[in-house]
PDB file of N, CA, C and O in Angstrom, chain B, residues numbered from 101:
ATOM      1  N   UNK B 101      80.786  97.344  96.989  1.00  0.00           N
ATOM      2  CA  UNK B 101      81.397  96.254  96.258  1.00  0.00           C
ATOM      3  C   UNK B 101      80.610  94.977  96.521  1.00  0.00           C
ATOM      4  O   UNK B 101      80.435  94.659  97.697  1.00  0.00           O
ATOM      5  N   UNK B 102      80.090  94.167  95.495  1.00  0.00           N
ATOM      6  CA  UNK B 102      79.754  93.242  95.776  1.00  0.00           C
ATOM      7  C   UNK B 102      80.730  91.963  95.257  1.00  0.00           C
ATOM      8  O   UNK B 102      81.353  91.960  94.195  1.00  0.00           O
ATOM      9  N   UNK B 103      80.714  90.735  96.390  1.00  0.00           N
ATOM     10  CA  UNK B 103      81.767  89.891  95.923  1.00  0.00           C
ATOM     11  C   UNK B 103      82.772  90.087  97.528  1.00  0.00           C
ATOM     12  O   UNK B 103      82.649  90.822  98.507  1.00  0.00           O
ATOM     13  N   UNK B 104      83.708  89.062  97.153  1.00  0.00           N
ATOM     14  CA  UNK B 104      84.472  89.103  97.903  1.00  0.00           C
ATOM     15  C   UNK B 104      85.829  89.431  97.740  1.00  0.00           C
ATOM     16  O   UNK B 104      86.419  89.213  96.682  1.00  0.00           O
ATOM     17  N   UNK B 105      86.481  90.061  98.950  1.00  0.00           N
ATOM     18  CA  UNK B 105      87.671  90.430  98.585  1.00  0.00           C
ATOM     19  C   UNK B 105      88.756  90.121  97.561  1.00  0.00           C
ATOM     20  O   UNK B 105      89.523  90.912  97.013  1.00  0.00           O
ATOM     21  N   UNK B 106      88.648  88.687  97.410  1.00  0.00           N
ATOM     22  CA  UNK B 106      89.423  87.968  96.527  1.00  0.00           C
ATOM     23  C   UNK B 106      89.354  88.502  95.027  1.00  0.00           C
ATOM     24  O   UNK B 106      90.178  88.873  94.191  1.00  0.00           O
ATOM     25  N   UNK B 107      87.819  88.343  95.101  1.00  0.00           N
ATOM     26  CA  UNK B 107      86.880  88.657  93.433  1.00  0.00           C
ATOM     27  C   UNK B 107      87.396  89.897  93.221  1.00  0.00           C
ATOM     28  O   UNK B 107      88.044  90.066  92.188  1.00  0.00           O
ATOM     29  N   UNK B 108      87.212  91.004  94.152  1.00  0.00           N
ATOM     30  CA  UNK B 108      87.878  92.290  93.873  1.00  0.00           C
ATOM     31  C   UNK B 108      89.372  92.285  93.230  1.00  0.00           C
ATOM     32  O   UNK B 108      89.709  92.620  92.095  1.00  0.00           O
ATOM     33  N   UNK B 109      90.036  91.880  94.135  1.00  0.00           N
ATOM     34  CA  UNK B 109      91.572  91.815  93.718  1.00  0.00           C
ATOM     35  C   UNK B 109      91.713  90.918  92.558  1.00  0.00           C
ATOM     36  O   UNK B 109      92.856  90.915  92.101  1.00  0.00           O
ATOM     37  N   UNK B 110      90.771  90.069  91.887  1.00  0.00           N
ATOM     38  CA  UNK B 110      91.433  89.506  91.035  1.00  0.00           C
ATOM     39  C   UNK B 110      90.601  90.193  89.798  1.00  0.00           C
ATOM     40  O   UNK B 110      91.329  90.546  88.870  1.00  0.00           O
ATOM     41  N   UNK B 111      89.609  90.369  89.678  1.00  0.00           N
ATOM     42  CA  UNK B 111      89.066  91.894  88.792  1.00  0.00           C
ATOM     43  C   UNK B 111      89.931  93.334  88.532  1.00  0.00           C
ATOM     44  O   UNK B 111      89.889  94.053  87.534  1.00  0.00           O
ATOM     45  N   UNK B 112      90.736  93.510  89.786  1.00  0.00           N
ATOM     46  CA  UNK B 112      90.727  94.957  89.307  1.00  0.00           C
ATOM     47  C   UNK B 112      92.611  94.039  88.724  1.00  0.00           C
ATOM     48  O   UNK B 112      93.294  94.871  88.127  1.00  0.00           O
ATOM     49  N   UNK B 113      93.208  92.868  88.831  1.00  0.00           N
ATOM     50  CA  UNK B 113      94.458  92.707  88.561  1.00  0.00           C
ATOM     51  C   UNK B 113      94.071  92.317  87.223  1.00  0.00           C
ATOM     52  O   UNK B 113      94.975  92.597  86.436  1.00  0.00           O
ATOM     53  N   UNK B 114      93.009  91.742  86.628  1.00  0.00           N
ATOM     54  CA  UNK B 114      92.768  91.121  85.325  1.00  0.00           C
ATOM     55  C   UNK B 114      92.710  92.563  84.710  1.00  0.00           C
ATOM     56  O   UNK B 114      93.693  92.728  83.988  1.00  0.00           O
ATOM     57  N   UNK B 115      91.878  93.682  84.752  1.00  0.00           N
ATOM     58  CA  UNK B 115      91.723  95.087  84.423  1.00  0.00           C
ATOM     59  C   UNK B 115      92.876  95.562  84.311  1.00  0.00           C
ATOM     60  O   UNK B 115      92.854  96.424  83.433  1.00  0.00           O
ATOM     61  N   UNK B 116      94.381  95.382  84.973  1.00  0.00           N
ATOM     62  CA  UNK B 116      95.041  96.138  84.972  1.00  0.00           C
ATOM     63  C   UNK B 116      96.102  95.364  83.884  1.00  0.00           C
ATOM     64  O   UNK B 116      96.624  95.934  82.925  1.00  0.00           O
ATOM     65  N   UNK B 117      96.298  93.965  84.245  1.00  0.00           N
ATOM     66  CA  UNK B 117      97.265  93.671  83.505  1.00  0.00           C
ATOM     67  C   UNK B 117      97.412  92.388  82.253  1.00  0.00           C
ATOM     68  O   UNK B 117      98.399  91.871  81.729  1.00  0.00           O
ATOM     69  N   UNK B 118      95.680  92.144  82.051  1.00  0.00           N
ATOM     70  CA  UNK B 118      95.743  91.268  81.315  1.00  0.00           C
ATOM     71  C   UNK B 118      96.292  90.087  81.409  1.00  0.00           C
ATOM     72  O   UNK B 118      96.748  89.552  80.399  1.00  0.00           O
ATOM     73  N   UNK B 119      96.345  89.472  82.647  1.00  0.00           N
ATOM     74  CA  UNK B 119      97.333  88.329  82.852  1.00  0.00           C
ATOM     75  C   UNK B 119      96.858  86.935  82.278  1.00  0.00           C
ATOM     76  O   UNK B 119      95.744  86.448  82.083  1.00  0.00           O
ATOM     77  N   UNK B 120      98.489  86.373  82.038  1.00  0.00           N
ATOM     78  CA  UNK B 120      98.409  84.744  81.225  1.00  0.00           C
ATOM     79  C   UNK B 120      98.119  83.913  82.710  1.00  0.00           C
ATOM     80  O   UNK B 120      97.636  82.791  82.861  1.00  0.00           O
ATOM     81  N   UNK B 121      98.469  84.627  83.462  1.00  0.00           N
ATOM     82  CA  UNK B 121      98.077  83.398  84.826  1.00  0.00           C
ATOM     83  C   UNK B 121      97.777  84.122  86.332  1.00  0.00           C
ATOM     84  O   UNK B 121      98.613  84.746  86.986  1.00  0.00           O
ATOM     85  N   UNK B 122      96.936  83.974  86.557  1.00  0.00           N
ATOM     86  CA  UNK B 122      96.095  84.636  87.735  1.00  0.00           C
ATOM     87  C   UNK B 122      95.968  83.703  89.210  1.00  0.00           C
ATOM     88  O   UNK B 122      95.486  82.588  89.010  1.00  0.00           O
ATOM     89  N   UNK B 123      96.274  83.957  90.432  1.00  0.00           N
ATOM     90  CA  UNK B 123      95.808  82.811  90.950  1.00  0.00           C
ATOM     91  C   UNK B 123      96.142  83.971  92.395  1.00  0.00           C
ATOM     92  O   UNK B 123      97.183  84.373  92.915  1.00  0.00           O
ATOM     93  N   UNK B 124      94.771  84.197  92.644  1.00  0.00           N
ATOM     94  CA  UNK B 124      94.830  84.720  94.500  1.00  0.00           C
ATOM     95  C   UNK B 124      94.329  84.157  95.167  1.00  0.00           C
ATOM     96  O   UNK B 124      93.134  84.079  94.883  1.00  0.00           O
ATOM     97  N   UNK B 125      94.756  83.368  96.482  1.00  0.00           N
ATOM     98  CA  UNK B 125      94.480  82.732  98.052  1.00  0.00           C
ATOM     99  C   UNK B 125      94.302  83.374  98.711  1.00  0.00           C
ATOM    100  O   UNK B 125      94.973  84.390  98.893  1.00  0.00           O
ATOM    101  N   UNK B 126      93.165  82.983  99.434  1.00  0.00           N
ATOM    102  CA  UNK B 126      92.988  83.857 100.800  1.00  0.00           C
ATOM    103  C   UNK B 126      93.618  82.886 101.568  1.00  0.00           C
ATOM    104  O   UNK B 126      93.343  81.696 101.409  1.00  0.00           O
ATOM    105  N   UNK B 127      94.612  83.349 102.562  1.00  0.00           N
ATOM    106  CA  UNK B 127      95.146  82.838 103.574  1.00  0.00           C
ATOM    107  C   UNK B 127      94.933  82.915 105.172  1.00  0.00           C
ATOM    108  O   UNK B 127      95.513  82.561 106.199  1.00  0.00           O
ATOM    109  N   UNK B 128      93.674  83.636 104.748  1.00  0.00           N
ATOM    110  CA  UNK B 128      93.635  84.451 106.265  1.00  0.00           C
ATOM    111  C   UNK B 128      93.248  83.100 107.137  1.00  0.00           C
ATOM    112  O   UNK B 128      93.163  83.600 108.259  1.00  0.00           O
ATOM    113  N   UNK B 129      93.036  82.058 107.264  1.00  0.00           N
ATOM    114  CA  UNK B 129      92.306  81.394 107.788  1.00  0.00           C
ATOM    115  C   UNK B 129      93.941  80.513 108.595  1.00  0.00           C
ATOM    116  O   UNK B 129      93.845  79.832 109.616  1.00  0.00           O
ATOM    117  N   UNK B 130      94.702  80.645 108.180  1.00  0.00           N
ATOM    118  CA  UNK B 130      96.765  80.408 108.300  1.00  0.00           C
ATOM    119  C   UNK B 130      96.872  81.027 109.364  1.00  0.00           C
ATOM    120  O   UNK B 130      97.459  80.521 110.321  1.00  0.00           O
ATOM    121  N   UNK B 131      96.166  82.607 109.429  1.00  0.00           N
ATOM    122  CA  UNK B 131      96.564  83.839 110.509  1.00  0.00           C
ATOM    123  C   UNK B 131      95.506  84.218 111.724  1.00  0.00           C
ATOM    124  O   UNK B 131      95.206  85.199 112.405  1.00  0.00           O
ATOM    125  N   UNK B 132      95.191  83.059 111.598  1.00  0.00           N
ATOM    126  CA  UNK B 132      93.411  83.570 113.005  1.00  0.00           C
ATOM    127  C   UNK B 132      94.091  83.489 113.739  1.00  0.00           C
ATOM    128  O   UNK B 132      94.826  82.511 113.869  1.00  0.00           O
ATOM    129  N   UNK B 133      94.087  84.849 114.747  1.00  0.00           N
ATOM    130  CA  UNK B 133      94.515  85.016 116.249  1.00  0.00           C
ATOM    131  C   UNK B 133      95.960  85.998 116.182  1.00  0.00           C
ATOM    132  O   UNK B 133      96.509  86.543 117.139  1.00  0.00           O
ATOM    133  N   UNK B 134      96.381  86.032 114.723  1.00  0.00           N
ATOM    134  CA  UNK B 134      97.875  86.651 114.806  1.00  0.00           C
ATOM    135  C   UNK B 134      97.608  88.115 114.307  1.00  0.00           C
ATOM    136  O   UNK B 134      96.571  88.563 113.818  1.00  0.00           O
ATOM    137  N   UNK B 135      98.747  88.721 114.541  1.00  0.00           N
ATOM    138  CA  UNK B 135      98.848  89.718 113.655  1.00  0.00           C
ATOM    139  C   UNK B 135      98.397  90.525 113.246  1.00  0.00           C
ATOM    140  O   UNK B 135      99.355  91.185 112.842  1.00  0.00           O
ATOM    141  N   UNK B 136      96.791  91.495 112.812  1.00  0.00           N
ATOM    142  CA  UNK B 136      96.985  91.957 111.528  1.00  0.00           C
ATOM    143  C   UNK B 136      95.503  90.900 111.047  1.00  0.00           C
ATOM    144  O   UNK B 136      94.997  90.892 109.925  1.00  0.00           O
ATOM    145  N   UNK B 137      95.047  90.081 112.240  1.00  0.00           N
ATOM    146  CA  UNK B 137      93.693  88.910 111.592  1.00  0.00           C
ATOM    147  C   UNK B 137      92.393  90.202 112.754  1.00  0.00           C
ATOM    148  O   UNK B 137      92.455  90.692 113.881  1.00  0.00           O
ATOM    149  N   UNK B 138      91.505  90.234 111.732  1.00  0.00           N
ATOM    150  CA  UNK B 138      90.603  91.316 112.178  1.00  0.00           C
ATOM    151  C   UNK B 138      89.566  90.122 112.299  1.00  0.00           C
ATOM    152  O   UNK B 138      88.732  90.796 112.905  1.00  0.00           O
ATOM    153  N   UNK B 139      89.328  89.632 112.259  1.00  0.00           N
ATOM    154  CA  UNK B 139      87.909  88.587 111.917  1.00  0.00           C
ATOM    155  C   UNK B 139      87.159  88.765 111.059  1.00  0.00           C
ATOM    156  O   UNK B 139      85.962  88.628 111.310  1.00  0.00           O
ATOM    157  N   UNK B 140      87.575  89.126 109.761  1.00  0.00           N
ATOM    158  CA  UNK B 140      87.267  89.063 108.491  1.00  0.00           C
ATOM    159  C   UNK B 140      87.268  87.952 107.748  1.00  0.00           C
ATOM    160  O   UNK B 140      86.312  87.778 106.992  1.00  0.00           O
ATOM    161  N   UNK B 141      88.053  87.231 107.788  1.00  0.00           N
ATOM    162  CA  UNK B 141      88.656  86.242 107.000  1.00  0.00           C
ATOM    163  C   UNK B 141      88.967  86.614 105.748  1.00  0.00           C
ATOM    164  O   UNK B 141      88.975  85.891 104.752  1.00  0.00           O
ATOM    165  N   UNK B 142      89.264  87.942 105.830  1.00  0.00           N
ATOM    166  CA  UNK B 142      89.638  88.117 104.473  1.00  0.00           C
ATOM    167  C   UNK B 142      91.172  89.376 104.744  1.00  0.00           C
ATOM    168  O   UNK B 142      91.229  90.514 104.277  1.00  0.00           O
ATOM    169  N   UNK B 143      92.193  88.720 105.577  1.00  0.00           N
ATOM    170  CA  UNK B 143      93.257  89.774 105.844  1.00  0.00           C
ATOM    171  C   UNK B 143      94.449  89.523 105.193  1.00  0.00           C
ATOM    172  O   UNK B 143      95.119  90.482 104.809  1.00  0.00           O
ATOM    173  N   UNK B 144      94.845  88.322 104.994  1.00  0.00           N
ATOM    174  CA  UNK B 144      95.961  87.571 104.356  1.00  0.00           C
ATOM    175  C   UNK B 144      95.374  86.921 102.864  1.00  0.00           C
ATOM    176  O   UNK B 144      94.262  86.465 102.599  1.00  0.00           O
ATOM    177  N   UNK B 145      96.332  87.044 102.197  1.00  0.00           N
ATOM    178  CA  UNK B 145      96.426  86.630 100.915  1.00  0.00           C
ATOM    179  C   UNK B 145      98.245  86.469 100.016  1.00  0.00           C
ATOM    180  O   UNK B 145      99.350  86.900 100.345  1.00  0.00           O
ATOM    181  N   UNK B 146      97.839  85.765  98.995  1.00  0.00           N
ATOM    182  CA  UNK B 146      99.104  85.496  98.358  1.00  0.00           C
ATOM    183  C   UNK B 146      98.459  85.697  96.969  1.00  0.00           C
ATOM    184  O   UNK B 146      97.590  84.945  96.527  1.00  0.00           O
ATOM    185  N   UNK B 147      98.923  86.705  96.357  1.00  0.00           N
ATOM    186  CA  UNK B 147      98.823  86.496  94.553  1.00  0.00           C
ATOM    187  C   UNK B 147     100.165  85.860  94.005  1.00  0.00           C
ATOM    188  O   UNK B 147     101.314  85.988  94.429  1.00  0.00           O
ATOM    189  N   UNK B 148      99.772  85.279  93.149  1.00  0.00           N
ATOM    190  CA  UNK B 148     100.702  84.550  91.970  1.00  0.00           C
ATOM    191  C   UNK B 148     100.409  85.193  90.574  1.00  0.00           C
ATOM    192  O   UNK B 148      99.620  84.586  89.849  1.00  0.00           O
ATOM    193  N   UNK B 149     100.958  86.350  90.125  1.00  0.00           N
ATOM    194  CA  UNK B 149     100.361  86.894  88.411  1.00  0.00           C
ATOM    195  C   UNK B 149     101.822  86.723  87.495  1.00  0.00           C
ATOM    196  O   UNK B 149     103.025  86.857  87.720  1.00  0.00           O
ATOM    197  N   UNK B 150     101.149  86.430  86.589  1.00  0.00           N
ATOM    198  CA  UNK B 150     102.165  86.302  85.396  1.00  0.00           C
ATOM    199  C   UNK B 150     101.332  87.381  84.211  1.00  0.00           C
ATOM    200  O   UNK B 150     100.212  87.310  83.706  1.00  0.00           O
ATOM    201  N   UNK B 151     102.362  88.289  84.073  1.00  0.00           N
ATOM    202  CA  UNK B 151     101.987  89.110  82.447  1.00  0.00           C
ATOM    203  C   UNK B 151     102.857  89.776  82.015  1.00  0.00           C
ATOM    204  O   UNK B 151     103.823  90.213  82.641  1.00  0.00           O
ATOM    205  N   UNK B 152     102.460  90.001  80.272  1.00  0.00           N
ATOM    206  CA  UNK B 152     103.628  90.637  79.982  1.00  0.00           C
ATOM    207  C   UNK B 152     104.349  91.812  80.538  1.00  0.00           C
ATOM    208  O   UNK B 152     105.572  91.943  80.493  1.00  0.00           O
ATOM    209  N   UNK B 153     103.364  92.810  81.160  1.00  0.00           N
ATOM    210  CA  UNK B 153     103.508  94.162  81.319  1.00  0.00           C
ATOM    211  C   UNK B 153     104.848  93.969  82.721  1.00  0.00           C
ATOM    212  O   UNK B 153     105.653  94.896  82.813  1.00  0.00           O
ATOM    213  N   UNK B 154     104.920  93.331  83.249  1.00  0.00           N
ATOM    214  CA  UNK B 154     106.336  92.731  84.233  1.00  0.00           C
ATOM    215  C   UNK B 154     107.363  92.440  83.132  1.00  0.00           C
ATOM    216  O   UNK B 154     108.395  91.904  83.535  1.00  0.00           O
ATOM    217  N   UNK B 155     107.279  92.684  81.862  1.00  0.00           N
ATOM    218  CA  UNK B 155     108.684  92.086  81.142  1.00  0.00           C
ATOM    219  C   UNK B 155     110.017  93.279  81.714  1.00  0.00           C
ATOM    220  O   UNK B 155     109.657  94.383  82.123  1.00  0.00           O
ATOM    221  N   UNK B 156     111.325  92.959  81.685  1.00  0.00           N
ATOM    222  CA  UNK B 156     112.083  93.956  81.928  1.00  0.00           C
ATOM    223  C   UNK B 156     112.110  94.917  83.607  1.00  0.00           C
ATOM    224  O   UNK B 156     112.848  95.846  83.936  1.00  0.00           O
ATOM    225  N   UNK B 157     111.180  94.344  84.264  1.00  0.00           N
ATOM    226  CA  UNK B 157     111.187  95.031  85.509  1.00  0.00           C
ATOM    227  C   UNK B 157     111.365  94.104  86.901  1.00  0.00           C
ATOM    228  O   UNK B 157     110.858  93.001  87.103  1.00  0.00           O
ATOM    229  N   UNK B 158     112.136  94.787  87.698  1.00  0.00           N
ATOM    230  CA  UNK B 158     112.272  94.440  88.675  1.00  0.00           C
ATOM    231  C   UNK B 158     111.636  93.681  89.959  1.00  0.00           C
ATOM    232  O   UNK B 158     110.503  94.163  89.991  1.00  0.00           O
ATOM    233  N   UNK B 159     111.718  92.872  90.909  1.00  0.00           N
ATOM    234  CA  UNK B 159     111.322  92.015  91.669  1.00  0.00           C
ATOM    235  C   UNK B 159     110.125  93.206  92.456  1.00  0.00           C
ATOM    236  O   UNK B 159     108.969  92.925  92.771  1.00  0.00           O
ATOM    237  N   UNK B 160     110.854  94.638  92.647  1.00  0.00           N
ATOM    238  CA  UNK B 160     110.226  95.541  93.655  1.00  0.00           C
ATOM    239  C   UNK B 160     109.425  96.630  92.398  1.00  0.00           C
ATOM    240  O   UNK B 160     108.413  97.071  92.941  1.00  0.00           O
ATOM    241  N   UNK B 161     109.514  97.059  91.283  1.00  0.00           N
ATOM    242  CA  UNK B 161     108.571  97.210  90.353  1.00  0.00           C
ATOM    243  C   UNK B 161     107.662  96.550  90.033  1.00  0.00           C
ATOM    244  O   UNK B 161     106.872  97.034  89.223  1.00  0.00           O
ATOM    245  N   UNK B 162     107.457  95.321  90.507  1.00  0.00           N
ATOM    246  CA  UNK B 162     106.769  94.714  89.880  1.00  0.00           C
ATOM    247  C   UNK B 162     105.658  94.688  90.875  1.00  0.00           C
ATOM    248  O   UNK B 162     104.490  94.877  90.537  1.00  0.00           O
ATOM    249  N   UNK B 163     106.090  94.413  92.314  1.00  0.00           N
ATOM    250  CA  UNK B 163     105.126  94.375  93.330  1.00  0.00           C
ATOM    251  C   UNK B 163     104.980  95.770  93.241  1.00  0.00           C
ATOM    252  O   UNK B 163     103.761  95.908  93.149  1.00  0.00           O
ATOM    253  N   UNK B 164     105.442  96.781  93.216  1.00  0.00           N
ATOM    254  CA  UNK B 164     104.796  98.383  93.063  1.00  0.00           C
ATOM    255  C   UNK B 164     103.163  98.563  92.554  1.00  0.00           C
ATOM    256  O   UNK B 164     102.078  98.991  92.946  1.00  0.00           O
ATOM    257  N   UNK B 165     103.841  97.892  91.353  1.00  0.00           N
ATOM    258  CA  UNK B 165     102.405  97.817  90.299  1.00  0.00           C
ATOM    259  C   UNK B 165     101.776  97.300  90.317  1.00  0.00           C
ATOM    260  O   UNK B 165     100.815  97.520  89.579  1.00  0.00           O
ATOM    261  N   UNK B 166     101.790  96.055  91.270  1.00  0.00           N
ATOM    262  CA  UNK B 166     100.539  95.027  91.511  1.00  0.00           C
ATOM    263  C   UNK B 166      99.760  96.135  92.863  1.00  0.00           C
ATOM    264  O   UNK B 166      98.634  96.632  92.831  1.00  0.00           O
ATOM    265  N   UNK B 167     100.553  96.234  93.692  1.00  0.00           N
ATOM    266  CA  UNK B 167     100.007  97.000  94.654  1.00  0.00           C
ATOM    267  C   UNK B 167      99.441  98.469  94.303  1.00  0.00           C
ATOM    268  O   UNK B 167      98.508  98.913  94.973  1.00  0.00           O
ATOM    269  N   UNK B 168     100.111  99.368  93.053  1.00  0.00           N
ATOM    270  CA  UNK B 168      98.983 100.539  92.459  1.00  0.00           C
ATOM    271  C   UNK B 168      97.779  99.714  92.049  1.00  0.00           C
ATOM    272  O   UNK B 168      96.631  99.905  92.450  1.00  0.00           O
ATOM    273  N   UNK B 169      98.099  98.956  91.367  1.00  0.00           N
ATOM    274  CA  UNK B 169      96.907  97.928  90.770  1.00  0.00           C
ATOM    275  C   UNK B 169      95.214  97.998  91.743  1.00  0.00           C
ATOM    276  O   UNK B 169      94.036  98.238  91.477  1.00  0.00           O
ATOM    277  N   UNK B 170      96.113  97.589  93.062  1.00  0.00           N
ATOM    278  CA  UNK B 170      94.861  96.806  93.907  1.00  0.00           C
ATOM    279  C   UNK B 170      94.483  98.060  94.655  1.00  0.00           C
ATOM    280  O   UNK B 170      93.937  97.842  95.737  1.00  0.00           O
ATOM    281  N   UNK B 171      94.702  99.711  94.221  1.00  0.00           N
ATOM    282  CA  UNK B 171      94.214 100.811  94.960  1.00  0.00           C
ATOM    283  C   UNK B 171      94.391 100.845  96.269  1.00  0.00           C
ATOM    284  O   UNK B 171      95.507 100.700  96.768  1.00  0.00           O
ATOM    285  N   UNK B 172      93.095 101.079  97.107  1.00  0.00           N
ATOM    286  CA  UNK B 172      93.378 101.001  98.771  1.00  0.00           C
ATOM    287  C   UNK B 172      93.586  99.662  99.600  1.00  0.00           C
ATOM    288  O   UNK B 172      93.931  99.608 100.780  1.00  0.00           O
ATOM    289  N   UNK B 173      93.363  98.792  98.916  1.00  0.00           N
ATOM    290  CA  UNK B 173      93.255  97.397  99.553  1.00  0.00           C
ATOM    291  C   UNK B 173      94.800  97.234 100.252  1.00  0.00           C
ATOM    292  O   UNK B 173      94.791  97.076 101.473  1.00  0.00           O
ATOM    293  N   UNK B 174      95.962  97.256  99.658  1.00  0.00           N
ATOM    294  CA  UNK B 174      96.847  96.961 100.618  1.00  0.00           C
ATOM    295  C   UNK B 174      97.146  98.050 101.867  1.00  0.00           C
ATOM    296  O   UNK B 174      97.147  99.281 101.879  1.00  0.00           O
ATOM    297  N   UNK B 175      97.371  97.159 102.794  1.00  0.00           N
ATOM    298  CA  UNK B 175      97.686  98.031 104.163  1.00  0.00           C
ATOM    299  C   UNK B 175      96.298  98.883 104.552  1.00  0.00           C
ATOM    300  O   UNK B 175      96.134  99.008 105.766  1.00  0.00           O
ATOM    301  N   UNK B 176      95.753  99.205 104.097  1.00  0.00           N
ATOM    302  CA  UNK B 176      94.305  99.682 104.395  1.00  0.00           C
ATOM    303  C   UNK B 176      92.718  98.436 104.114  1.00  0.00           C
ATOM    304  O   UNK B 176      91.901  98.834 104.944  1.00  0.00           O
ATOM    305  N   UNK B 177      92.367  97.768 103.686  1.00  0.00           N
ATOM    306  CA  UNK B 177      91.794  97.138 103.583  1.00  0.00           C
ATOM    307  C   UNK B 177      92.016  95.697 103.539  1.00  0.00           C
ATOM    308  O   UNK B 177      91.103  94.874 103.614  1.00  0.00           O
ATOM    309  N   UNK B 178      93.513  95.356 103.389  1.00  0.00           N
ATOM    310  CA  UNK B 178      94.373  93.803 103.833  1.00  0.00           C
ATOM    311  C   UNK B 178      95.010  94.241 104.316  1.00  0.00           C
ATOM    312  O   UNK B 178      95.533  95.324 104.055  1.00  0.00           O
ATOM    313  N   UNK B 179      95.298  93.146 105.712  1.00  0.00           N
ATOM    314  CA  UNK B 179      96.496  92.851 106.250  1.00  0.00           C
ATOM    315  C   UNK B 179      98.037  92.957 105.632  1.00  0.00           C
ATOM    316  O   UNK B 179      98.899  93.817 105.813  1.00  0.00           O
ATOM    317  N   UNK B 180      98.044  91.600 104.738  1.00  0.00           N
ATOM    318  CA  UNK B 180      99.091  91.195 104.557  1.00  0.00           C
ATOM    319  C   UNK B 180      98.825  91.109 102.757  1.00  0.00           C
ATOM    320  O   UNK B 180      97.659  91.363 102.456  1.00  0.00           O
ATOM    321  N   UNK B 181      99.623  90.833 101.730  1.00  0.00           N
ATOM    322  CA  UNK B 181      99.882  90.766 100.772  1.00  0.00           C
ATOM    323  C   UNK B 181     100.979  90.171 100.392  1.00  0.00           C
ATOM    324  O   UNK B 181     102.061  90.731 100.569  1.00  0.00           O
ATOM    325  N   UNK B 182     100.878  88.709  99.698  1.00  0.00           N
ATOM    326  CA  UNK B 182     102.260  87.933  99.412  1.00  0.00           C
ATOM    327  C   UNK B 182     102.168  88.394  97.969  1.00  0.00           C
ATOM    328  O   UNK B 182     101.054  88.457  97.450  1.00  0.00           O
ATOM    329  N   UNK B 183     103.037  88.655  97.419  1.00  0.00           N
ATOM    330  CA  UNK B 183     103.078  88.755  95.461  1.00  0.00           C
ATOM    331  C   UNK B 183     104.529  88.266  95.275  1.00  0.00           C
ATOM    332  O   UNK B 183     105.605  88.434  95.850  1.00  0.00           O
ATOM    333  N   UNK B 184     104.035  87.540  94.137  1.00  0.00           N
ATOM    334  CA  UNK B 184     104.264  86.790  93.265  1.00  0.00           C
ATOM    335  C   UNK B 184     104.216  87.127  91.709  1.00  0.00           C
ATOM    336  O   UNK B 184     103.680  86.414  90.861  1.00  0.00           O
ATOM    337  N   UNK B 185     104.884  88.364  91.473  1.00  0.00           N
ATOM    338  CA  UNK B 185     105.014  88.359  90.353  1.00  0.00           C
ATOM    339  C   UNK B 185     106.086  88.560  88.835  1.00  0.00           C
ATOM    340  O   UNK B 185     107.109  89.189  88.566  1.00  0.00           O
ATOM    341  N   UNK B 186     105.243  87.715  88.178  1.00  0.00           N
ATOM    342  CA  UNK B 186     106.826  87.828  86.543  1.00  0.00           C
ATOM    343  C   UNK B 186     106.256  87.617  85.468  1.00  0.00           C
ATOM    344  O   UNK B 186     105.097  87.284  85.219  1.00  0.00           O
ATOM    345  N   UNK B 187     107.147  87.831  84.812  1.00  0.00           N
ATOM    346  CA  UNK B 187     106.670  87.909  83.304  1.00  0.00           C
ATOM    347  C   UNK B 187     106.860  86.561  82.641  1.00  0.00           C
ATOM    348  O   UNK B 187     107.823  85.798  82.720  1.00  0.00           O
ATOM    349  N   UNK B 188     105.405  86.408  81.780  1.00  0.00           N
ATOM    350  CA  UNK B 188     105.671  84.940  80.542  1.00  0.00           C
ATOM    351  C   UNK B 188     107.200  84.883  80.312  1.00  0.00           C
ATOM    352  O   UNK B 188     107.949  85.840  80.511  1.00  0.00           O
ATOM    353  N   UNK B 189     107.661  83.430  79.789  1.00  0.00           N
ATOM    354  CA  UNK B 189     109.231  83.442  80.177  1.00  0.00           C
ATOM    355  C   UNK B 189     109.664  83.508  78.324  1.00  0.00           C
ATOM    356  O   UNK B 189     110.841  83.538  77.966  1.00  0.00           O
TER     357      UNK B 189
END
């Protein structure tokens, strides 16, 4: 993979869901020394996605599918994962 973690996750979330609003933080730099911080700087993050394909589904469907979305990356290749996601209103 070339790019950074971020670039990944926000490639393979644009690929998956076409989103009206995209926005991933790396946070890891919040978590140095805690937790779950490998010295990557790339362990913590927060997505914020908005798309239609969340219309009609649930708070925990919705993170399901962001997390099929992002393949091995959660819990195996990130730490932590904040989501943030809903549908255009």
């Amino acid at each position: 993979m070339v790019g950074t973690m971020q670039q990944e996750m926000e490639r393979l979330l644009r690929e998956a869901f076409a989103p009206s609003a995209l926005h991933v933080v790396n946070d890891s730099a919040r978590h140095r020394g805690h937790a779950g911080d490998d010295g990557s700087g790339e362990s913590h993050f927060t997505i914020t996605i908005e798309a239609a394909a969340f219309a009609g589904k649930s708070r925990l469907e919705r993170q399901r599918m962001v997390n099929r979305a992002l393949g091995d990356i959660p819990g195996e290749r990130v730490h932590a994962l904040a989501i943030r996601a809903s549908a255009p209103d």
